[in-house]
HTML snippet that shows the backbone in 3Dmol.js (N, CA, C, O; Angstrom):
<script src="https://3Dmol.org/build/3Dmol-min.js"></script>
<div id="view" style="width:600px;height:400px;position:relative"></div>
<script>
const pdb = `
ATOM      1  N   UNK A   1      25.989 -10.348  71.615  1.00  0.00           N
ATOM      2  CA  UNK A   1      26.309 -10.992  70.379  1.00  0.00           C
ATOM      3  C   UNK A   1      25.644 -10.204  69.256  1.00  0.00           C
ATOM      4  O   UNK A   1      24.572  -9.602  69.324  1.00  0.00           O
ATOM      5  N   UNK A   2      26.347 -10.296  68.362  1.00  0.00           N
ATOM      6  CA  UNK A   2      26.089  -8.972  67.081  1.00  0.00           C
ATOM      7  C   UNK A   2      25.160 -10.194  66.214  1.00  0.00           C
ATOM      8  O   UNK A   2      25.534 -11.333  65.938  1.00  0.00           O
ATOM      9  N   UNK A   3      23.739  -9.495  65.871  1.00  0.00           N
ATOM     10  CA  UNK A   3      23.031 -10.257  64.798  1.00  0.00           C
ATOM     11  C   UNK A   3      23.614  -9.658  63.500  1.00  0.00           C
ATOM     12  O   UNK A   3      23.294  -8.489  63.283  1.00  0.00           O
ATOM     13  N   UNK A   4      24.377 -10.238  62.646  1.00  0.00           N
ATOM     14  CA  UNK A   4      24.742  -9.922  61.086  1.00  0.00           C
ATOM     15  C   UNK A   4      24.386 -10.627  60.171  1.00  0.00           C
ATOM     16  O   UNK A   4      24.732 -10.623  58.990  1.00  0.00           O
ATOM     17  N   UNK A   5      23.303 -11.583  61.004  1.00  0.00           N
ATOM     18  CA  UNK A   5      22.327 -12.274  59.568  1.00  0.00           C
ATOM     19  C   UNK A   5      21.447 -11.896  59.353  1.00  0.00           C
ATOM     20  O   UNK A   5      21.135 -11.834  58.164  1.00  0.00           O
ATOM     21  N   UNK A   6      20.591 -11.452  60.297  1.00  0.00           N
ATOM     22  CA  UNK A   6      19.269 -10.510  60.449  1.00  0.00           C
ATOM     23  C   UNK A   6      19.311  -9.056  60.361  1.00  0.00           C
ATOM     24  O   UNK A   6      18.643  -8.262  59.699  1.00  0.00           O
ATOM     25  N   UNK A   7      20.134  -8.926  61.084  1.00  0.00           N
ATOM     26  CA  UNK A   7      21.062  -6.887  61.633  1.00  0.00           C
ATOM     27  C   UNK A   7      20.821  -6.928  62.876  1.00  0.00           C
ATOM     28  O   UNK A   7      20.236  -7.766  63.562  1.00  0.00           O
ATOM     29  N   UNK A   8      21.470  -5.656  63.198  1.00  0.00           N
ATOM     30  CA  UNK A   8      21.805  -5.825  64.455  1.00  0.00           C
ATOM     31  C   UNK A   8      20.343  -4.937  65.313  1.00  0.00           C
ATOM     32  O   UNK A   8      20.414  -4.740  66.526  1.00  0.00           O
ATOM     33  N   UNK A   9      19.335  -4.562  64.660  1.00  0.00           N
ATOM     34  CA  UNK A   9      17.664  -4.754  65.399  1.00  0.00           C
ATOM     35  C   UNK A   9      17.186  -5.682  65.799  1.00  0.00           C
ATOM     36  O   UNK A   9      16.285  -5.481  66.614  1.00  0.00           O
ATOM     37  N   UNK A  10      17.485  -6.995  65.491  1.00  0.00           N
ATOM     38  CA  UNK A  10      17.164  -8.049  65.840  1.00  0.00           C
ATOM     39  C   UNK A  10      17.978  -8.760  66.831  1.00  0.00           C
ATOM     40  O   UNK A  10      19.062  -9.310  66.635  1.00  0.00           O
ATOM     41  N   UNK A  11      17.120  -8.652  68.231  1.00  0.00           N
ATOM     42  CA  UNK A  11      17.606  -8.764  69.317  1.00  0.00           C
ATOM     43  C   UNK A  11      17.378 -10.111  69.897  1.00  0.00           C
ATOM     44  O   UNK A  11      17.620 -10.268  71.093  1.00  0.00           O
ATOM     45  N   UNK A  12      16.891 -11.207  69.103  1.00  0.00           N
ATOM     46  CA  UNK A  12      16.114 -12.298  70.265  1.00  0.00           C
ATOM     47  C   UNK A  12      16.891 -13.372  69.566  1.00  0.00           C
ATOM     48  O   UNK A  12      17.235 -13.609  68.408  1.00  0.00           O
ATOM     49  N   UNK A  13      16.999 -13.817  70.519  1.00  0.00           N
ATOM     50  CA  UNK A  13      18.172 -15.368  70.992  1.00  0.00           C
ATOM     51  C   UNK A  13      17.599 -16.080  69.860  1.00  0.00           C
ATOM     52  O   UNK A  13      18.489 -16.705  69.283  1.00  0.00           O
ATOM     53  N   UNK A  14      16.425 -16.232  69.303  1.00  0.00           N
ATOM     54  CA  UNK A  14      15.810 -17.784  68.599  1.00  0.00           C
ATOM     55  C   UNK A  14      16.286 -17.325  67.196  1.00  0.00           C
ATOM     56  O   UNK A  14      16.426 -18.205  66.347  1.00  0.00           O
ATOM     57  N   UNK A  15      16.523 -16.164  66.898  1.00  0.00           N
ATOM     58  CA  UNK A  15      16.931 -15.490  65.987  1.00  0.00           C
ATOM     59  C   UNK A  15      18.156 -16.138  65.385  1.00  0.00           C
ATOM     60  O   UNK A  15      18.114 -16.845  64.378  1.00  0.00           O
ATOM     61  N   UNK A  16      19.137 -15.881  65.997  1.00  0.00           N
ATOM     62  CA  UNK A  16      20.798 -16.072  65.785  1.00  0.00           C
ATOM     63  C   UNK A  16      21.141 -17.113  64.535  1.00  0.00           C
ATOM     64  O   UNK A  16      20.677 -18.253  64.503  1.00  0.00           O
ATOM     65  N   UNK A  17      21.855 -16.669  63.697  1.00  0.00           N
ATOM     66  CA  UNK A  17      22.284 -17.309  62.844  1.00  0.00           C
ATOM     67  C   UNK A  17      23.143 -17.944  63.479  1.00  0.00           C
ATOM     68  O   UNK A  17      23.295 -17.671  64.670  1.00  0.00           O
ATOM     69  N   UNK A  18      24.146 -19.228  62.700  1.00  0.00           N
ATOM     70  CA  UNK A  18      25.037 -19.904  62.814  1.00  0.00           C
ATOM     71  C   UNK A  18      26.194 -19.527  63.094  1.00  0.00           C
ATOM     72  O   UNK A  18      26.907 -19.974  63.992  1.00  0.00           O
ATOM     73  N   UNK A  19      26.543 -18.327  62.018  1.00  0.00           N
ATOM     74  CA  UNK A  19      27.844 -18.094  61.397  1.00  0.00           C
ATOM     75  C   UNK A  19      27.931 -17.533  62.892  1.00  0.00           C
ATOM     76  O   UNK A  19      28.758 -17.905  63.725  1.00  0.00           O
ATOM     77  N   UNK A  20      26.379 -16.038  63.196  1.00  0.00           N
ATOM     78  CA  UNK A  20      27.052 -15.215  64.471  1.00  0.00           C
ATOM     79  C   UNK A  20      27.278 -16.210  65.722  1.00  0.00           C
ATOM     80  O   UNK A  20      27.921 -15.870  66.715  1.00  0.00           O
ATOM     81  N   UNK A  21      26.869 -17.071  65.616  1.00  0.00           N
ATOM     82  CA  UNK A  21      27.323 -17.745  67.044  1.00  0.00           C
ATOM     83  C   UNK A  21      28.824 -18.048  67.108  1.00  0.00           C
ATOM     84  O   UNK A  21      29.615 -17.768  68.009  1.00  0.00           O
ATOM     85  N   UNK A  22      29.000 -18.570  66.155  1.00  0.00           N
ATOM     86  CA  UNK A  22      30.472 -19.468  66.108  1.00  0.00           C
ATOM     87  C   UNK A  22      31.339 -17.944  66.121  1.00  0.00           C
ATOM     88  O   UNK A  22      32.267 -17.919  66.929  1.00  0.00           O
ATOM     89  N   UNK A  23      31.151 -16.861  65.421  1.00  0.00           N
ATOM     90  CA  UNK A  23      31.833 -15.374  64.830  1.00  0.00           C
ATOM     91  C   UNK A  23      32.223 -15.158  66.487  1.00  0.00           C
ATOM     92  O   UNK A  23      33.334 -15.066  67.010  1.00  0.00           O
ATOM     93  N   UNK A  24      30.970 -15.118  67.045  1.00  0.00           N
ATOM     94  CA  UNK A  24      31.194 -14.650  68.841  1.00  0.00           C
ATOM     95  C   UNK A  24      32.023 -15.484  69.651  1.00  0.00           C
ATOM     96  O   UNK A  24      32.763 -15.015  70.515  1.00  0.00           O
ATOM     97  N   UNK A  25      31.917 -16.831  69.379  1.00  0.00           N
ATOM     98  CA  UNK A  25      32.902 -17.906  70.211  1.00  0.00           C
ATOM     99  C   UNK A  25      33.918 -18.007  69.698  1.00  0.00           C
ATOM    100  O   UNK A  25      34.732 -18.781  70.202  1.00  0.00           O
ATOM    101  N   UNK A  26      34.243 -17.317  68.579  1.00  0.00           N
ATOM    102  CA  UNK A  26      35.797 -17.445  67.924  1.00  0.00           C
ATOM    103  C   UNK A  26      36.443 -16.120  69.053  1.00  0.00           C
ATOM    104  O   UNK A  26      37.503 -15.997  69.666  1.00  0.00           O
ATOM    105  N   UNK A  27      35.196 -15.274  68.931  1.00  0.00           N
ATOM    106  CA  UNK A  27      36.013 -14.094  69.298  1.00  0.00           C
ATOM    107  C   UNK A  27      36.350 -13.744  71.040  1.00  0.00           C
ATOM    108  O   UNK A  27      36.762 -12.694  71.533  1.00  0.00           O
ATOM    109  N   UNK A  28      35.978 -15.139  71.758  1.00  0.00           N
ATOM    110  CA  UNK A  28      36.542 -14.987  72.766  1.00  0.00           C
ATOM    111  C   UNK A  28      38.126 -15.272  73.422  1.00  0.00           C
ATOM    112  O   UNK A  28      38.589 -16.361  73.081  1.00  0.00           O
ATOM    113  N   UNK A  29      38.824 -14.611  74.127  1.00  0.00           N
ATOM    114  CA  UNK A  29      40.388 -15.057  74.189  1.00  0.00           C
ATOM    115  C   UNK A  29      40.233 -16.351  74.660  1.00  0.00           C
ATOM    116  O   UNK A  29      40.147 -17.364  73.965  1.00  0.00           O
ATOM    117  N   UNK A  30      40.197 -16.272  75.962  1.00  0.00           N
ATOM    118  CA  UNK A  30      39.965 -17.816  76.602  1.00  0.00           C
ATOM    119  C   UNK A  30      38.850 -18.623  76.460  1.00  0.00           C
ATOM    120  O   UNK A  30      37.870 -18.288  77.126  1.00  0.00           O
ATOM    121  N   UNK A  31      38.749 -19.668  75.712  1.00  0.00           N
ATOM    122  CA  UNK A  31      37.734 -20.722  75.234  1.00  0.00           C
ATOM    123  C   UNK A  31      37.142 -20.950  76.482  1.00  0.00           C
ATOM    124  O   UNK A  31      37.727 -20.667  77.528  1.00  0.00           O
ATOM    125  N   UNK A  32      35.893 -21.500  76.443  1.00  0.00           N
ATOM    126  CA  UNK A  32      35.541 -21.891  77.735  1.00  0.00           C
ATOM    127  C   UNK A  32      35.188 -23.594  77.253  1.00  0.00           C
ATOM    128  O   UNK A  32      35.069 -23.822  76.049  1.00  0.00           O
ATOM    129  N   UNK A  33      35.063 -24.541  78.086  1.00  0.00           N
ATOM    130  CA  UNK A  33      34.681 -25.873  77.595  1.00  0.00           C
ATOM    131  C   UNK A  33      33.649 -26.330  77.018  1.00  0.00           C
ATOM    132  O   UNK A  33      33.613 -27.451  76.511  1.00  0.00           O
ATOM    133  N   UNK A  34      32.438 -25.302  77.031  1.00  0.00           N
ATOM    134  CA  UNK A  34      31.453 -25.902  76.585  1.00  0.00           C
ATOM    135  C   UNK A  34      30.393 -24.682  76.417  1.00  0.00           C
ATOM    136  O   UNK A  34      30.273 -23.952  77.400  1.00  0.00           O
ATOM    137  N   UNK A  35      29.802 -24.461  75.549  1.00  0.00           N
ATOM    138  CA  UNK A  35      28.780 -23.274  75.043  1.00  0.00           C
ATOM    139  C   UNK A  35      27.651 -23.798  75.230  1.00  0.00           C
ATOM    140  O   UNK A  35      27.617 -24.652  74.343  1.00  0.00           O
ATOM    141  N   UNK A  36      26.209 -23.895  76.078  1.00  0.00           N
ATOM    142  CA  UNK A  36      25.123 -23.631  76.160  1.00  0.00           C
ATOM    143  C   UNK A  36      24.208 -22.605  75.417  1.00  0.00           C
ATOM    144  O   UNK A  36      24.004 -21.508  75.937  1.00  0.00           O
ATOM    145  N   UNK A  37      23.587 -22.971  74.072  1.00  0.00           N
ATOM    146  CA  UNK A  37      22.857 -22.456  73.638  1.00  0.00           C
ATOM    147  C   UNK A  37      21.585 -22.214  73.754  1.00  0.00           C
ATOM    148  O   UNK A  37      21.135 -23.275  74.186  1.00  0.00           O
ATOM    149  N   UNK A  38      20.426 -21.228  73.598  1.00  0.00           N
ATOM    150  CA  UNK A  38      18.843 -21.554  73.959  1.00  0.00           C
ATOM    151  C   UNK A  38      18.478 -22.875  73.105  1.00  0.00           C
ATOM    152  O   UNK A  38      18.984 -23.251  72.047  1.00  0.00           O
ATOM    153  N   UNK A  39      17.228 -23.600  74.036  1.00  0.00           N
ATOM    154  CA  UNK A  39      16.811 -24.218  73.410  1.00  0.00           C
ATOM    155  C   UNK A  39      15.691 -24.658  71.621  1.00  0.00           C
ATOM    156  O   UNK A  39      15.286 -25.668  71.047  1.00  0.00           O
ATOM    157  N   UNK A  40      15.644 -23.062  71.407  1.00  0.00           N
ATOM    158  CA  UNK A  40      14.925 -22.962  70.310  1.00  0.00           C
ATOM    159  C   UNK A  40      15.911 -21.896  69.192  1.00  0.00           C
ATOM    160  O   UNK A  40      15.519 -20.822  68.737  1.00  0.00           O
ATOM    161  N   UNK A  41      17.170 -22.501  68.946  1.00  0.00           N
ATOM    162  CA  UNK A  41      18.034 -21.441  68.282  1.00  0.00           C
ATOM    163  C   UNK A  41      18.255 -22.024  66.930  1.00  0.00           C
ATOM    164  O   UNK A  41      18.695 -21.469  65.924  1.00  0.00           O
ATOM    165  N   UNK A  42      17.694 -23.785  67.181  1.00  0.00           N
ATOM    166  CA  UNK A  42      17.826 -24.763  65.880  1.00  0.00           C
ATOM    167  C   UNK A  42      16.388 -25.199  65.636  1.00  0.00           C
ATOM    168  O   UNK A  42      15.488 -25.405  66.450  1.00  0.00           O
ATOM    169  N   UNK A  43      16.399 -25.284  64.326  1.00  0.00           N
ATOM    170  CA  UNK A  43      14.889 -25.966  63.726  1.00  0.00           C
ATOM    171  C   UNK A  43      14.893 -26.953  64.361  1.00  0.00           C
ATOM    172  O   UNK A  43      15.535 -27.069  65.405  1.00  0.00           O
ATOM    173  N   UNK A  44      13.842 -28.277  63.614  1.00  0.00           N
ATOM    174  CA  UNK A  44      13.543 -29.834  64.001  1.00  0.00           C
ATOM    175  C   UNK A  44      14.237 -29.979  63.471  1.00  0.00           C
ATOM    176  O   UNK A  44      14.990 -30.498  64.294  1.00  0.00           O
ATOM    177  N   UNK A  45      15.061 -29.957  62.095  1.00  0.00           N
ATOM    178  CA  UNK A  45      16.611 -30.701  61.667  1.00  0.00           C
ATOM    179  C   UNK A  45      17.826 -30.417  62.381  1.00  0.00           C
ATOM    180  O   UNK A  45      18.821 -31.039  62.011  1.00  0.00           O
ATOM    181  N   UNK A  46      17.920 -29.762  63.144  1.00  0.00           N
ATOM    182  CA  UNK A  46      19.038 -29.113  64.441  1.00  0.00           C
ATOM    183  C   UNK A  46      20.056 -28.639  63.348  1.00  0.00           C
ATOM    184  O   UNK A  46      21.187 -29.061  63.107  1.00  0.00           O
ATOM    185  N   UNK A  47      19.345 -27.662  62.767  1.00  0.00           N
ATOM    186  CA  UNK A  47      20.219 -26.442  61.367  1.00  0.00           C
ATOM    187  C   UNK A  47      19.765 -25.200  62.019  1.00  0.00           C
ATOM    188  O   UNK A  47      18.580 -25.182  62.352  1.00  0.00           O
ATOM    189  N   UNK A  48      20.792 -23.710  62.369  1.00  0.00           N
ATOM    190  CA  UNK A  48      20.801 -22.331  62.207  1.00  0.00           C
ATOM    191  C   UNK A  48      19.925 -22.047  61.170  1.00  0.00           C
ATOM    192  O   UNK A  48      19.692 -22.874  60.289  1.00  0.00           O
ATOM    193  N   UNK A  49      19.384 -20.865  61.204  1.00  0.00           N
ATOM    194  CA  UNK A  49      18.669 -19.918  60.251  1.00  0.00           C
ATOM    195  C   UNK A  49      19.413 -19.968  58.803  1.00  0.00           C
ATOM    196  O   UNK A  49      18.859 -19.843  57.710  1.00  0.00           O
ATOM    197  N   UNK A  50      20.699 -20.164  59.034  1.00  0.00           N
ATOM    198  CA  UNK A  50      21.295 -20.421  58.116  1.00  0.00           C
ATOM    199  C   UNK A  50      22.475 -21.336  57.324  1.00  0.00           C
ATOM    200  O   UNK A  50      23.402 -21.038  56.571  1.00  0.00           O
ATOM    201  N   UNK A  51      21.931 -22.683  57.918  1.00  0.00           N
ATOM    202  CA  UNK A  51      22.010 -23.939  57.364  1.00  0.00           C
ATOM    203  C   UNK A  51      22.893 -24.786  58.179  1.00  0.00           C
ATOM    204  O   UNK A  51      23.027 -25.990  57.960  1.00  0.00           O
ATOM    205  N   UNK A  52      23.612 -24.029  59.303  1.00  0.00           N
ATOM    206  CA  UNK A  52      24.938 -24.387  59.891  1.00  0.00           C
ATOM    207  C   UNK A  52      24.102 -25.531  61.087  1.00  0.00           C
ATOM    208  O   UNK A  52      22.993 -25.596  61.618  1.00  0.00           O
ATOM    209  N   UNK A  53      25.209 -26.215  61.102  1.00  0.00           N
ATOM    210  CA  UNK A  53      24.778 -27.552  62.446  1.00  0.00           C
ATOM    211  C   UNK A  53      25.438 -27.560  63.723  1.00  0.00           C
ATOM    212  O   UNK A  53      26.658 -27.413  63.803  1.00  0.00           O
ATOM    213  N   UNK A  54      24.846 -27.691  64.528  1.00  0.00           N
ATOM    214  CA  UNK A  54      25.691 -27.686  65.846  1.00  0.00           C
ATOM    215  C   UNK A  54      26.977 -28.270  65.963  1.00  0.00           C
ATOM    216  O   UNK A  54      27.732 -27.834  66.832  1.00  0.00           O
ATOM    217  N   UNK A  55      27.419 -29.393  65.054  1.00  0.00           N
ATOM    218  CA  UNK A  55      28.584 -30.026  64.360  1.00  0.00           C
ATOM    219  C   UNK A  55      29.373 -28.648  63.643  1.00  0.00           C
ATOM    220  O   UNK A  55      30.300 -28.188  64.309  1.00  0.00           O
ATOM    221  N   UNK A  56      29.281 -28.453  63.264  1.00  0.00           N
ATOM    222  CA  UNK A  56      29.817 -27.245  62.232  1.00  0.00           C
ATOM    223  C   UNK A  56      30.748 -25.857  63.520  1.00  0.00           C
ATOM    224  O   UNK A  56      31.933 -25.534  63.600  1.00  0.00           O
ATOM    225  N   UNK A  57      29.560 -25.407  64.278  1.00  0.00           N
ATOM    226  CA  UNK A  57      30.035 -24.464  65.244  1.00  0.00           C
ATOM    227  C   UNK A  57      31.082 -25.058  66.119  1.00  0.00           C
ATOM    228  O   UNK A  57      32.067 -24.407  66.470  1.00  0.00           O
ATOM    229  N   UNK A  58      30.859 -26.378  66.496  1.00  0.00           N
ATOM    230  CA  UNK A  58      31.487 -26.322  67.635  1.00  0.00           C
ATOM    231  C   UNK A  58      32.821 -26.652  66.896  1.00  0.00           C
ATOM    232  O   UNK A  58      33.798 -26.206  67.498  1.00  0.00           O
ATOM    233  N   UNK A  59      33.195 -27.518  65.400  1.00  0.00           N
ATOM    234  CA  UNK A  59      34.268 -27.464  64.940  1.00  0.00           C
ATOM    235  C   UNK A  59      35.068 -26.249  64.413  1.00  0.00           C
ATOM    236  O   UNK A  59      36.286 -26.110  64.527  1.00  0.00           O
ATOM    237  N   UNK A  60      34.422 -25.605  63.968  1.00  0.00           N
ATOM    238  CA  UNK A  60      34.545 -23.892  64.308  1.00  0.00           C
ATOM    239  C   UNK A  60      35.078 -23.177  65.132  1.00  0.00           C
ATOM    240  O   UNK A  60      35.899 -22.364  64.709  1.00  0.00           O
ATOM    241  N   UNK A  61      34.865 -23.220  66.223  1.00  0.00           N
ATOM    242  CA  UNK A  61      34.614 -22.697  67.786  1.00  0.00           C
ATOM    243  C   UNK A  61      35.833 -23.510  68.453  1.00  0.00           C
ATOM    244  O   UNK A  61      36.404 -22.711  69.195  1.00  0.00           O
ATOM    245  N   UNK A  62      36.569 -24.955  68.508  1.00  0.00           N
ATOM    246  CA  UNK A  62      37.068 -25.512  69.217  1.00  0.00           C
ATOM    247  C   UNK A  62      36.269 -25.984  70.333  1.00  0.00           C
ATOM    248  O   UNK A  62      37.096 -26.245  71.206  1.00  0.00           O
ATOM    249  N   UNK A  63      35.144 -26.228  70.763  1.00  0.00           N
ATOM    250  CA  UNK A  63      34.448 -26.110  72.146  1.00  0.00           C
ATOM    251  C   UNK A  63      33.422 -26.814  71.511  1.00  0.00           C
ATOM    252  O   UNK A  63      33.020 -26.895  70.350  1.00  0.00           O
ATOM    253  N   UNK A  64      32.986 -27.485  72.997  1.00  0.00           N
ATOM    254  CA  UNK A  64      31.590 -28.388  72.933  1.00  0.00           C
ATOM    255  C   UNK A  64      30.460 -27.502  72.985  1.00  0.00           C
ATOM    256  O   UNK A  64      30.413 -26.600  73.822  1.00  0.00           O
ATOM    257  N   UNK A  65      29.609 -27.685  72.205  1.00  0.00           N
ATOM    258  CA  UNK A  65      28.480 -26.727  72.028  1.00  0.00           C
ATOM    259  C   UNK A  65      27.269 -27.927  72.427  1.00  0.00           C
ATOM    260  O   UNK A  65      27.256 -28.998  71.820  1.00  0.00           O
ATOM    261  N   UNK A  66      26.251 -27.606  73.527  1.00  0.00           N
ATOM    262  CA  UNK A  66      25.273 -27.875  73.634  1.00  0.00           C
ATOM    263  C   UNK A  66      23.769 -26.999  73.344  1.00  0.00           C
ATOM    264  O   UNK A  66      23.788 -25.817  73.000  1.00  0.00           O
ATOM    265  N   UNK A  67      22.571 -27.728  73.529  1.00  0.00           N
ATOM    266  CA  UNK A  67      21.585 -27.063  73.499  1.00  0.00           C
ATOM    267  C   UNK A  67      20.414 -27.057  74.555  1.00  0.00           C
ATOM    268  O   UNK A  67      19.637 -28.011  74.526  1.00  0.00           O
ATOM    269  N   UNK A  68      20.226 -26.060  75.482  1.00  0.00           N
ATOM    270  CA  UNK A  68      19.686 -26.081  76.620  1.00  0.00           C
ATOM    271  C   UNK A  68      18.669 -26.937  76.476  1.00  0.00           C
ATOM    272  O   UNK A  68      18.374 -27.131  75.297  1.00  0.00           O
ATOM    273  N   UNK A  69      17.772 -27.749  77.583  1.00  0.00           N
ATOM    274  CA  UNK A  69      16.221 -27.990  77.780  1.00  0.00           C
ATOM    275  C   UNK A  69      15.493 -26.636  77.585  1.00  0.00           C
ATOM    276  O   UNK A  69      15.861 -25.461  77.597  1.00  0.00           O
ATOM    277  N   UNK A  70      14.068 -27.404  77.361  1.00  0.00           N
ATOM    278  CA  UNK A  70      13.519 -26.292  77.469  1.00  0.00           C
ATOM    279  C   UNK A  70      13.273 -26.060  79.060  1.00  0.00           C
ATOM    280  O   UNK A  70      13.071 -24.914  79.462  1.00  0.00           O
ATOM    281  N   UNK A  71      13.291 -27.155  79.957  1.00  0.00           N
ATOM    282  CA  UNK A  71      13.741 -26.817  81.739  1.00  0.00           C
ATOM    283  C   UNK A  71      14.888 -26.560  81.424  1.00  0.00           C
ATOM    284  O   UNK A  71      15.665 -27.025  80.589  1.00  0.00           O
ATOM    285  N   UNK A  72      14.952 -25.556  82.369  1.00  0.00           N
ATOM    286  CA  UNK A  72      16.172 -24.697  82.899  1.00  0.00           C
ATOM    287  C   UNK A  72      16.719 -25.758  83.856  1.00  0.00           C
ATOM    288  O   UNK A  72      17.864 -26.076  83.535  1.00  0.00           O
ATOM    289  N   UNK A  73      16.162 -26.540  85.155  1.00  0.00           N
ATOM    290  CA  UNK A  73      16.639 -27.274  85.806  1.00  0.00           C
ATOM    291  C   UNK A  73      17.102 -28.782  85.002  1.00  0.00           C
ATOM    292  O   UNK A  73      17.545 -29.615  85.793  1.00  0.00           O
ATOM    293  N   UNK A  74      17.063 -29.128  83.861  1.00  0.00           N
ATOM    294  CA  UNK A  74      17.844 -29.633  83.139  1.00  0.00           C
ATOM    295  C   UNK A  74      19.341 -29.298  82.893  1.00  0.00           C
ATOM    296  O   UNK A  74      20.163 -30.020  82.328  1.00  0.00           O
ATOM    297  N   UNK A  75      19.459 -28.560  83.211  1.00  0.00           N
ATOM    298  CA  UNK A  75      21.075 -27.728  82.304  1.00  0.00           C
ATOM    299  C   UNK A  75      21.865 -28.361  83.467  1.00  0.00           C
ATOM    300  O   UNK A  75      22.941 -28.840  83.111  1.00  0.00           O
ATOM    301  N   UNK A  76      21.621 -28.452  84.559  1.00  0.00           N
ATOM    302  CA  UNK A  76      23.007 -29.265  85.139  1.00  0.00           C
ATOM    303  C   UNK A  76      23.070 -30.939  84.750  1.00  0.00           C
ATOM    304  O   UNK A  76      24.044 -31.532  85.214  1.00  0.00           O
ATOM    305  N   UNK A  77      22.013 -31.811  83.858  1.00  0.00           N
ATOM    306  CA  UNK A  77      22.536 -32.851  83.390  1.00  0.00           C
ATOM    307  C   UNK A  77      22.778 -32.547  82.004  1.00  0.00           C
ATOM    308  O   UNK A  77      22.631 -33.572  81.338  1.00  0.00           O
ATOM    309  N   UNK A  78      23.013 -31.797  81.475  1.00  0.00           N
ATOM    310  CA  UNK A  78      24.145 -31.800  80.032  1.00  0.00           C
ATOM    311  C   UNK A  78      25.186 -30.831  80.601  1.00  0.00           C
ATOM    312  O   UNK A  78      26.204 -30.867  79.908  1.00  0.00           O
ATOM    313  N   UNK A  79      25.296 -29.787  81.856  1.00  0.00           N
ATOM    314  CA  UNK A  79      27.063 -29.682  82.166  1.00  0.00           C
ATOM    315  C   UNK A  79      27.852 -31.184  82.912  1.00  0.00           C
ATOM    316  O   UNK A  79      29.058 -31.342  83.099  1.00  0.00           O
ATOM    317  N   UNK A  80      26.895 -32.011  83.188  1.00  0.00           N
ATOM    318  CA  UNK A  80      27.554 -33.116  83.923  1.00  0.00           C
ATOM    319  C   UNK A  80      28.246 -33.770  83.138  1.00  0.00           C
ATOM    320  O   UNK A  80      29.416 -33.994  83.446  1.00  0.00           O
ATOM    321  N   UNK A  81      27.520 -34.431  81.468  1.00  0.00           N
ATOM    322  CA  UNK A  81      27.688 -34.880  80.110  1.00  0.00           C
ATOM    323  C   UNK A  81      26.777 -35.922  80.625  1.00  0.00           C
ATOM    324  O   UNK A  81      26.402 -36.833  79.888  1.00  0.00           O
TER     325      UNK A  81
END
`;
const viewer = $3Dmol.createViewer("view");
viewer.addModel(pdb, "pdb");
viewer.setStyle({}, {cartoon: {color: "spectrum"}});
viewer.zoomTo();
viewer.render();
</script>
C-alpha cells in the first residue's frame, strides 16, 4: 500500500492515512467482504491521520472494514461478526 500522506518512506502500518487505505481498497478488482485493519491505525476518536472514520472508508470501499484486537487470536471473533 502506497503511503501518499506521509510519502512513500514511510513504511509502518500505524502510519496510514485514510484516504490511502480506502485509495488501495478501491483499487482492488474483486472486493473482498471485509478489510481487517491494524489495531493502532485510528486514534481514541477512531479518526485516520487524516480525519477520515472507519464509516467513511468502508462507504468508500463498498466493504466492511474492521479493526483488529490488539490479540491476534481475537480476529476470528470479528471474522465471525
Amino acid at each position: 500500500m502506497r503511503n501518499r500522506f506521509l510519502g512513500k518512506s514511510v513504511t509502518v502500518a500505524n502510519l496510514l492515512a485514510g484516504r490511502d487505505i480506502a485509495s488501495a481498497l478501491n483499487g482492488i478488482s474483486q472486493k473482498p467482504y471485509m478489510a481487517i485493519l491494524p489495531p493502532r491505525v485510528i486514534n481514541m476518536d477512531g479518526l485516520f491521520l487524516d480525519g477520515m472514520t472507519l464509516r467513511e472508508i468502508a462507504q468508500n470501499a463498498g466493504i466492511h472494514i474492521a479493526i483488529a484486537p490488539e490479540n491476534a487470536a481475537d480476529i476470528w471473533k470479528i471474522m465471525r461478526g
